[in-house]
FINUKOL-500129 format. One record per residue (C-alpha): z, x, y; chain; residue in one letter. Coordinates in steps of 0.02 Angstrom, whole numbers, padded with zeros to 5 digits. Each point is the difference from the previous one (the first is absolute). Layout:
BEGIN
<<Z; X; Y>; "A"; "A">
...
//
This chain:
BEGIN
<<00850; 00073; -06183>; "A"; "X">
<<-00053; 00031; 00166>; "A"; "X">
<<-00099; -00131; 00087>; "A"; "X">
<<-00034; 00107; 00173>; "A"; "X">
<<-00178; 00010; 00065>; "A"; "X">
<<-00078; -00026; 00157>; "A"; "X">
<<00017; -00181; 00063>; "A"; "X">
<<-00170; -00039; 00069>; "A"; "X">
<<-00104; 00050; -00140>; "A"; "X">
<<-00071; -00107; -00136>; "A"; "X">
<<00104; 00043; -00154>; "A"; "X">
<<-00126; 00039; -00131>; "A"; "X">
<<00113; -00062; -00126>; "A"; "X">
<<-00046; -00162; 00051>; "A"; "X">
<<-00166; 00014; 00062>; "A"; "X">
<<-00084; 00171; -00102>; "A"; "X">
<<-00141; 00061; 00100>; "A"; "X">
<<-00173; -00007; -00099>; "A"; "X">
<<-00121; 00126; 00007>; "A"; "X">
<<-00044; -00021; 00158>; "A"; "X">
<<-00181; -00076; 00091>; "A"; "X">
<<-00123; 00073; 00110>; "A"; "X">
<<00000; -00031; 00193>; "A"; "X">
<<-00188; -00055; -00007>; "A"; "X">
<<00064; -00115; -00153>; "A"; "X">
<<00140; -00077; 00097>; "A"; "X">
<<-00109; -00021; 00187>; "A"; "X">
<<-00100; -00120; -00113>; "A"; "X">
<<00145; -00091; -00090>; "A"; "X">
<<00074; -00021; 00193>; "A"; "X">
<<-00178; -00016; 00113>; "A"; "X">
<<00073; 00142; 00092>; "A"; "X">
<<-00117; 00144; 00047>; "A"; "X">
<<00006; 00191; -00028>; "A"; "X">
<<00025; 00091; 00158>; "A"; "X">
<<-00115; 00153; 00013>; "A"; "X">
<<00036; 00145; -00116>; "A"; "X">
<<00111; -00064; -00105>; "A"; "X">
<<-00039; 00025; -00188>; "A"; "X">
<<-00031; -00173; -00073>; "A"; "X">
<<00035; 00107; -00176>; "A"; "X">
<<00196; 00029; 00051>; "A"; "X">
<<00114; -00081; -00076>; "A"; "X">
<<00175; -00091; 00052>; "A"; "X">
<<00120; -00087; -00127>; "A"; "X">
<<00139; -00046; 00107>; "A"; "X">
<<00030; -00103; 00161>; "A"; "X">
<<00138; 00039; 00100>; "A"; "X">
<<00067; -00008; 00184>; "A"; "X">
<<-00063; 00155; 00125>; "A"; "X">
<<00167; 00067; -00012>; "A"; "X">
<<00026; 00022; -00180>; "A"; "X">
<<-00208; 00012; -00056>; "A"; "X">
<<-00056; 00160; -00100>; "A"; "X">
<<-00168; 00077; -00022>; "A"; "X">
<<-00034; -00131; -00157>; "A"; "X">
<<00048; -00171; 00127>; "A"; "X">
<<-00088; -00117; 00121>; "A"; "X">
<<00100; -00070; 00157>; "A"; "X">
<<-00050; -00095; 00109>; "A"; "X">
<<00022; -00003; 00205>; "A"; "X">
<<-00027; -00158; 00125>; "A"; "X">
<<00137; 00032; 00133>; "A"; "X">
<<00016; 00149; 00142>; "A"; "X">
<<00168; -00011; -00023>; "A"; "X">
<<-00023; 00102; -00154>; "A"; "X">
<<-00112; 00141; 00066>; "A"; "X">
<<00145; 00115; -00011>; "A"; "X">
<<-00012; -00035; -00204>; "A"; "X">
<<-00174; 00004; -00033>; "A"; "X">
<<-00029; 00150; 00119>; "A"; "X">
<<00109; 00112; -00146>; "A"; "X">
<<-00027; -00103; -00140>; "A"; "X">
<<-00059; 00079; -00166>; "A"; "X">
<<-00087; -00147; -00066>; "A"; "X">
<<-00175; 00044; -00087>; "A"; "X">
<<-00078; -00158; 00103>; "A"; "X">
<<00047; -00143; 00124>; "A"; "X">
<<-00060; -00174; 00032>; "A"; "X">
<<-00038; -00017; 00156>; "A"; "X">
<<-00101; -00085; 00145>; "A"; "X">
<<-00145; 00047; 00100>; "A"; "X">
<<00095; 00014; 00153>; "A"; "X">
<<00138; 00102; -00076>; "A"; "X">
<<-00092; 00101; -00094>; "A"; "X">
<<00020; 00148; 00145>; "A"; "X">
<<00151; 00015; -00032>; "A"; "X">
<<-00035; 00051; -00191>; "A"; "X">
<<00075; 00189; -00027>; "A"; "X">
<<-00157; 00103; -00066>; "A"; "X">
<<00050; 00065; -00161>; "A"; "X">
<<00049; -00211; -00035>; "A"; "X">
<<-00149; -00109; -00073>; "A"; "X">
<<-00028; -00166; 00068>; "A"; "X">
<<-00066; -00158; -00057>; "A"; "X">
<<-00049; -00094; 00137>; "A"; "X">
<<00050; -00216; -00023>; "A"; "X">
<<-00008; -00121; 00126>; "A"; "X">
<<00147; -00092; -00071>; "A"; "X">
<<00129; 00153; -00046>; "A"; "X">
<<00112; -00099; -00082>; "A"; "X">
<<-00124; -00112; -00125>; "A"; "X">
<<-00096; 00178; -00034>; "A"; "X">
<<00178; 00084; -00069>; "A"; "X">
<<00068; -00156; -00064>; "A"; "X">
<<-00176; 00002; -00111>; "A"; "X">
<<00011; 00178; -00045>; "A"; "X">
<<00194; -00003; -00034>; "A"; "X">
<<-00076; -00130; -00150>; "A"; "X">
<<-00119; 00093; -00065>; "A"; "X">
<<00117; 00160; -00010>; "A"; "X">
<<00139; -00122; -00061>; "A"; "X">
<<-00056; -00134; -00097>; "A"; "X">
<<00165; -00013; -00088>; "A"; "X">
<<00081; -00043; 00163>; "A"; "X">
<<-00098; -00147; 00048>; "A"; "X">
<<00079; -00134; -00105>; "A"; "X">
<<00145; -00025; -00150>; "A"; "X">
<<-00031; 00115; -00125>; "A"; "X">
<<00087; -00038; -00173>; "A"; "X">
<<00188; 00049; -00007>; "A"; "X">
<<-00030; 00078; -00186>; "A"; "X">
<<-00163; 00081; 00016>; "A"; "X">
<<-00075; -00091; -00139>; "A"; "X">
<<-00130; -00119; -00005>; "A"; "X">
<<-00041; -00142; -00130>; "A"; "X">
<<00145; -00140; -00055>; "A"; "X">
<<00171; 00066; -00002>; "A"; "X">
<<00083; -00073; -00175>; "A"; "X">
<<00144; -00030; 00099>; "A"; "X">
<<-00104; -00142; 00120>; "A"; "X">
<<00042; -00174; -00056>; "A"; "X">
<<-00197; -00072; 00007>; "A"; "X">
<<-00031; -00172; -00044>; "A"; "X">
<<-00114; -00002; -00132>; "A"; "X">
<<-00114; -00140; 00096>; "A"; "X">
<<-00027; 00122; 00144>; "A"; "X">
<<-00171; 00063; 00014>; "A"; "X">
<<-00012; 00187; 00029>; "A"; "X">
<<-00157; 00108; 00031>; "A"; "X">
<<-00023; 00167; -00027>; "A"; "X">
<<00083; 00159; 00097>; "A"; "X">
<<00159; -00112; 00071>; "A"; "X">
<<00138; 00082; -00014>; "A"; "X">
<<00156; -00104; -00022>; "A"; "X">
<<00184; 00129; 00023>; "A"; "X">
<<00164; -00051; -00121>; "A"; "X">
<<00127; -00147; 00038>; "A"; "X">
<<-00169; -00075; 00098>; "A"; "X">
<<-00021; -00197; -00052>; "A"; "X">
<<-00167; -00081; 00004>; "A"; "X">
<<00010; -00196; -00013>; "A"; "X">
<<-00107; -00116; -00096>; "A"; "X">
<<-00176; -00031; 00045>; "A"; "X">
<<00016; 00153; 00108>; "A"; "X">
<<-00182; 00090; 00052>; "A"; "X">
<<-00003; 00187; 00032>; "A"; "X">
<<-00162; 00083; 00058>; "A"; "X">
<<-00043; 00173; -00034>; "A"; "X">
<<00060; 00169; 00043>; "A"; "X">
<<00166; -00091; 00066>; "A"; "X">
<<00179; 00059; -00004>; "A"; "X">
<<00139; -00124; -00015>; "A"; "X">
<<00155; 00125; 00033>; "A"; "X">
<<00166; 00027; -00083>; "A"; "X">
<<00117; -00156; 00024>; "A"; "X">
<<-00140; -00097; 00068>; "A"; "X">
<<-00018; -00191; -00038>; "A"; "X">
<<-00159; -00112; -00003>; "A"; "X">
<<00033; -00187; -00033>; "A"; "X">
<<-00079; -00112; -00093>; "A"; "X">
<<-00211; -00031; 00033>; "A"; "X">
<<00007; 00130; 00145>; "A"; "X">
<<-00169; 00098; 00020>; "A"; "X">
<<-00019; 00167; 00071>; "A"; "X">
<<-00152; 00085; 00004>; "A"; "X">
<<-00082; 00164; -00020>; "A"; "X">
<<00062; 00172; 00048>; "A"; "X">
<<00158; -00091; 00076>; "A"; "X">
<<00172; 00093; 00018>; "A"; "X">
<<00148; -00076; -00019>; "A"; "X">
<<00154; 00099; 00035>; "A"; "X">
<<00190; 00010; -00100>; "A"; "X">
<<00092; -00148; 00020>; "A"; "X">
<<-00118; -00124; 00056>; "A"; "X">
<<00010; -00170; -00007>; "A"; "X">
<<-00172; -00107; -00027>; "A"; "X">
<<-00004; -00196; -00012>; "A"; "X">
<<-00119; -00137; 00006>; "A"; "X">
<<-00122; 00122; 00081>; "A"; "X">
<<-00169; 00049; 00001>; "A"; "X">
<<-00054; 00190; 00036>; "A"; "X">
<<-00174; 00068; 00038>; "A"; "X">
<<-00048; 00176; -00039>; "A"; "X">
<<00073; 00152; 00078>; "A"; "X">
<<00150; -00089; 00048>; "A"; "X">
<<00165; 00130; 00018>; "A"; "X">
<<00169; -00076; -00012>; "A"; "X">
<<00135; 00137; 00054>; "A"; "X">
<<00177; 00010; -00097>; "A"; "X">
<<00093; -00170; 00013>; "A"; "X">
<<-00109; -00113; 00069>; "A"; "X">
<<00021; -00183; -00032>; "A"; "X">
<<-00159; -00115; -00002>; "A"; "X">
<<00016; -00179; -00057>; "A"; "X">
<<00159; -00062; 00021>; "A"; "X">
<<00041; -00167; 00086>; "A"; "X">
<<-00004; -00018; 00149>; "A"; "X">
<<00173; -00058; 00141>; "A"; "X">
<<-00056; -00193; 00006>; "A"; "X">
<<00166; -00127; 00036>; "A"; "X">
<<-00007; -00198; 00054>; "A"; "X">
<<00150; -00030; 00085>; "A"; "X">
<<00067; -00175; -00043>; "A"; "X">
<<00201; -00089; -00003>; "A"; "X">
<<00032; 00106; -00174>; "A"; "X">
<<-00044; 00168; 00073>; "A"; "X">
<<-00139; 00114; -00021>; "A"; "X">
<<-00135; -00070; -00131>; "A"; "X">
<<-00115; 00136; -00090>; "A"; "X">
<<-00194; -00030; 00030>; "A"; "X">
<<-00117; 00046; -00134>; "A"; "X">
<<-00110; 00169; 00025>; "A"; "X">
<<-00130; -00040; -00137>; "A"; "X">
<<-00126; 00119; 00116>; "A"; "X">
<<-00075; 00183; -00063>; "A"; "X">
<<-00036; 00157; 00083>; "A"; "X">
<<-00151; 00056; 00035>; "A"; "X">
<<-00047; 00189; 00022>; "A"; "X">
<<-00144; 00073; 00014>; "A"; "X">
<<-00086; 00136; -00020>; "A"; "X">
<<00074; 00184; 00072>; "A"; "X">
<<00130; -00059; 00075>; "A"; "X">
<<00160; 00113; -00004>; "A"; "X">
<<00197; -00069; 00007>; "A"; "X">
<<00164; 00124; 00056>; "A"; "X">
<<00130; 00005; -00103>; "A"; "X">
<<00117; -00144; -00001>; "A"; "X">
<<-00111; -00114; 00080>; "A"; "X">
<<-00003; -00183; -00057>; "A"; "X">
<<-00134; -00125; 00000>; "A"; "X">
<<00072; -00177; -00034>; "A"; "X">
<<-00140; -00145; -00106>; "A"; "X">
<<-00055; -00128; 00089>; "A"; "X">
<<00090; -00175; 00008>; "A"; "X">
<<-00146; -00123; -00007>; "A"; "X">
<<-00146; 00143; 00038>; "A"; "X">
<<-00016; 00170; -00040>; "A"; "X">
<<00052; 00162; 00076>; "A"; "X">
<<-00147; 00121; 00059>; "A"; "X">
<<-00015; 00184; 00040>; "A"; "X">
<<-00180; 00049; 00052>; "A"; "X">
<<-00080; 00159; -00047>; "A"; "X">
<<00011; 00152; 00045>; "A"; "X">
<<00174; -00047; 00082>; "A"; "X">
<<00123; 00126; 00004>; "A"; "X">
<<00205; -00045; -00009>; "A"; "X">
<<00149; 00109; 00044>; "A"; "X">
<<00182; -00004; -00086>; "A"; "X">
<<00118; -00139; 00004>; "A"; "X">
<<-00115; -00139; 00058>; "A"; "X">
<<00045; -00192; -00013>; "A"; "X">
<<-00159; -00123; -00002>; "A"; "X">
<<00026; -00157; -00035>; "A"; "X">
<<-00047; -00138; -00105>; "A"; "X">
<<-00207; -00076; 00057>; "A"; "X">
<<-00009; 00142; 00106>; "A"; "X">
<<-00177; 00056; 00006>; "A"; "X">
<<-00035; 00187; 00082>; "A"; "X">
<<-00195; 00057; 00021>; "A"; "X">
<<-00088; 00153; -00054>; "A"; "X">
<<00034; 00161; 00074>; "A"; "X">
<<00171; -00024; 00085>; "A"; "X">
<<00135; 00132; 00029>; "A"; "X">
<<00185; -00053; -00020>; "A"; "X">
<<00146; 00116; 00029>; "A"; "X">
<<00144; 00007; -00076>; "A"; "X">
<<00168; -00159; 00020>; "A"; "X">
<<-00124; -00133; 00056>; "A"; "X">
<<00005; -00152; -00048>; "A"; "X">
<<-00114; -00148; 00007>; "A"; "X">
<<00051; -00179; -00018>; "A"; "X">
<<-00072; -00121; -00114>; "A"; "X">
<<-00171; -00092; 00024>; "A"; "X">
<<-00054; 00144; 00161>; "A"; "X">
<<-00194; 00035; -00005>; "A"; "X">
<<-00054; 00187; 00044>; "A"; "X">
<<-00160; 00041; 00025>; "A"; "X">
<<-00097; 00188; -00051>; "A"; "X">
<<00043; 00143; 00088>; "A"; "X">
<<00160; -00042; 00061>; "A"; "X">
<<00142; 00132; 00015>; "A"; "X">
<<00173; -00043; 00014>; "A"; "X">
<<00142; 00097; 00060>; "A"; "X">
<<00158; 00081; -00121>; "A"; "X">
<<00139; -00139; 00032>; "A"; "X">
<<-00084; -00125; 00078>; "A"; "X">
<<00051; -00192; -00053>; "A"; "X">
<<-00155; -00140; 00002>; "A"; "X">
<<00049; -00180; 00013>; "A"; "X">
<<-00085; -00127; -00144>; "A"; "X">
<<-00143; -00124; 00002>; "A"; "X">
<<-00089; 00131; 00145>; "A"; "X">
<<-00174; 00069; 00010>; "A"; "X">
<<-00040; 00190; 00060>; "A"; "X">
<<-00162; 00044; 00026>; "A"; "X">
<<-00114; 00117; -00066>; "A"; "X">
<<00023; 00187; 00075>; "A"; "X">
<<00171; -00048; 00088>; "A"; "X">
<<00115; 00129; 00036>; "A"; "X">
<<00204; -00047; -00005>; "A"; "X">
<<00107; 00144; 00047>; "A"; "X">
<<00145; 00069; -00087>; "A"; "X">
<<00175; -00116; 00011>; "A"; "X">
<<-00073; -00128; 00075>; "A"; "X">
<<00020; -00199; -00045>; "A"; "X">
<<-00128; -00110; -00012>; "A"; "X">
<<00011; -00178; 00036>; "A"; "X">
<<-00163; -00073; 00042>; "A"; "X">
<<-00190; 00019; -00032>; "A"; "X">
<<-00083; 00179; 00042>; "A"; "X">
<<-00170; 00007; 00046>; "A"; "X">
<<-00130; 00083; -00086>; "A"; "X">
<<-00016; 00176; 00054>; "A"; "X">
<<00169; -00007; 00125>; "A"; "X">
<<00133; 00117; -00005>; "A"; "X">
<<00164; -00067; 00021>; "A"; "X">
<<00200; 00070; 00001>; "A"; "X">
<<00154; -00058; 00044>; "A"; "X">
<<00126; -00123; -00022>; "A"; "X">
<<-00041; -00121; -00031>; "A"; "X">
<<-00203; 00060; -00017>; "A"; "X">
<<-00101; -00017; 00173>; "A"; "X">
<<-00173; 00117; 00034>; "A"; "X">
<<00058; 00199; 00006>; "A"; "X">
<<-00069; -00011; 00198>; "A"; "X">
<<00125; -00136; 00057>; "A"; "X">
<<00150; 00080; -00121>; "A"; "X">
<<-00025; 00166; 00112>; "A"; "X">
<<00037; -00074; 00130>; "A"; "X">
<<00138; -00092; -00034>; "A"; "X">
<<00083; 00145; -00067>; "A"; "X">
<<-00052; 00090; 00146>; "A"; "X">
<<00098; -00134; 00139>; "A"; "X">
<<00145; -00008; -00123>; "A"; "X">
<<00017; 00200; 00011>; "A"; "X">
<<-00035; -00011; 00189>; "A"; "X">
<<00153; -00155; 00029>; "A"; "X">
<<00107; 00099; -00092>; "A"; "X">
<<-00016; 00169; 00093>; "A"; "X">
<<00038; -00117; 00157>; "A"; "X">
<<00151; -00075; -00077>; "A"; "X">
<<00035; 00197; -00043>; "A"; "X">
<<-00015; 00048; 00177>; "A"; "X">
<<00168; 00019; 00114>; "A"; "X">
<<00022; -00110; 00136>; "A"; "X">
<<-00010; 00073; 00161>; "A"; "X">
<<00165; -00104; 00044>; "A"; "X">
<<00061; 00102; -00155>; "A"; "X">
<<-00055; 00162; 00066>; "A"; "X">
//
């Protein structure tokens, strides 16, 4: 069976186009606008790069260094800016955004609903006969629990929720409405708001790394905590989000997690954050709304980041960061004073580069 088709191209296999939406239709859904003359009646059902985009596909363009692309693209409309839109070939339509990237990320969901969040592995809805349900669990209508799923006693399910193949919810968890959670997840002394997406293998609940050192060794402490999510908030695959030890764990709304994140037990993390993939966050840190953290960046425990900080990408934090500071580095320090460290390192070590002029 032959499996060759163009790389770069949503395989429609996975994600079938519909029947498509008008442009005046989709400017709305995004709060884009319609350039003039374009037909607000035309329809696209496809989103793909400038490259690869037909006459039935929206693209998108916010960087000059593409002008080459969209100048010969075949794309039946572009997202674009105001001050790009010059630059728009004339037989392409525009839809004018001033943020490119939020207008096609909205239009790429209303074209692809599918695509947004775990859909289930089986295609079925309703309870799978092959689910192990606890007959105290309280179920409302439209969830959709996939086979080999377990739901634990005293377990709470709101409406119009999947629980995925393989996935288990422990005992008294609540999730709430219109939730997804993904194949192989893991769900323990947890509460979930609505709308919540857990991707494939994430692990929420579990206890917490909490050791008293004493003559005998390493003594276990007790993580009798919960986890606290909230509404719309959205964990990466493999992620894990250890209970609290005396308190609980907290994830704002709204806040938005990458793959293979660690938090740790009592940490608390505001509404509205951004956290890249490989962090991790030590137990008992406070961070505030609106913060966005770096892929691979390591945060020390018992530490307080303020609301809108910025940390940049493989950095280490070890102390406090102020509200609204951005800070990189290792360890941490203000982006401004990290520049120009890194800036007299490169400069000492061109000297130490340099010949000699005794060894000329």
């Amino acid at each position: 069976m032959s499996t060759s088709m163009p790389l770069s191209m949503p395989d429609s296999i996975f994600f079938p186009r519909g029947n498509g939406l008008a442009l005046g239709e989709l400017a709305e859904m995004a709060g884009a606008a319609l350039a003039n003359g374009v037909d607000p009646e035309r329809t696209v059902s496809g989103i793909a790069p400038l490259t690869e985009a037909g006459s039935d596909d929206l693209s998108f363009f916010d960087n000059v260094r593409y002008a080459d692309d969209l100048a010969t693209t075949a794309a039946a409309c572009v997202v674009v800016d105001q001050k790009n839109l010059r630059l728009i070939p004339p037989q392409v339509g525009a839809l004018i955004a001033k943020d490119v990237q939020s207008a096609f990320a909205a239009a790429g969901q209303a074209l692809f609903p599918l695509a947004v969040a775990p859909t289930a592995a089986s295609g079925q809805s309703g309870l799978s006969p092959r689910a192990d349900i606890h007959p105290t669990a309280r179920i409302e209508d439209g969830v959709t629990v996939e086979s080999f799923a377990v739901i634990g006693p005293h377990v709470a399910i709101g409406r119009d929720t999947l629980v995925g193949a393989g996935a288990i919810i422990g005992a008294g968890c609540r999730i709430g409405r219109s939730s997804r959670i993904g194949p192989g997840v893991c769900v323990t002394h947890a509460l979930l708001g609505n709308r919540v997406i857990l991707h494939p293998g994430v692990r929420v609940g579990q206890d917490g790394f909490g050791y008293a050192a004493g003559p005998a060794g390493l003594r276990k402490s007790v993580q009798i905590g919960r986890v606290i999510i909230q509404d719309d908030v959205e964990i990466g695959a493999n992620t894990a989000v250890d209970r609290g030890a005396i308190r609980d764990t907290v994830i704002g709304e709204g806040t938005k997690i990458d793959n293979q994140v660690q938090i740790g037990h009592n940490v608390t993390i505001g509404r509205h954050c951004a956290i890249v993939a490989q962090v991790a966050i030590s137990g008992s840190t406070t961070i505030g709304d609106g913060v966005m953290i770096g892929g691979q960046t390591a945060i020390n425990g018992h530490l307080t980041i303020g609301d809108g900080a910025q940390i940049a990408a493989v950095s280490s934090v070890a102390g406090d960061v102020p509200a609204g500071a951005r800070w990189g580095g290792t360890p941490a320090k203000p982006v401004r004073e990290w520049f120009r460290e890194m800036t007299l390192l490169s400069e000492l070590a061109k000297k130490r580069r340099s010949p000699r002029k005794n060894d000329e």
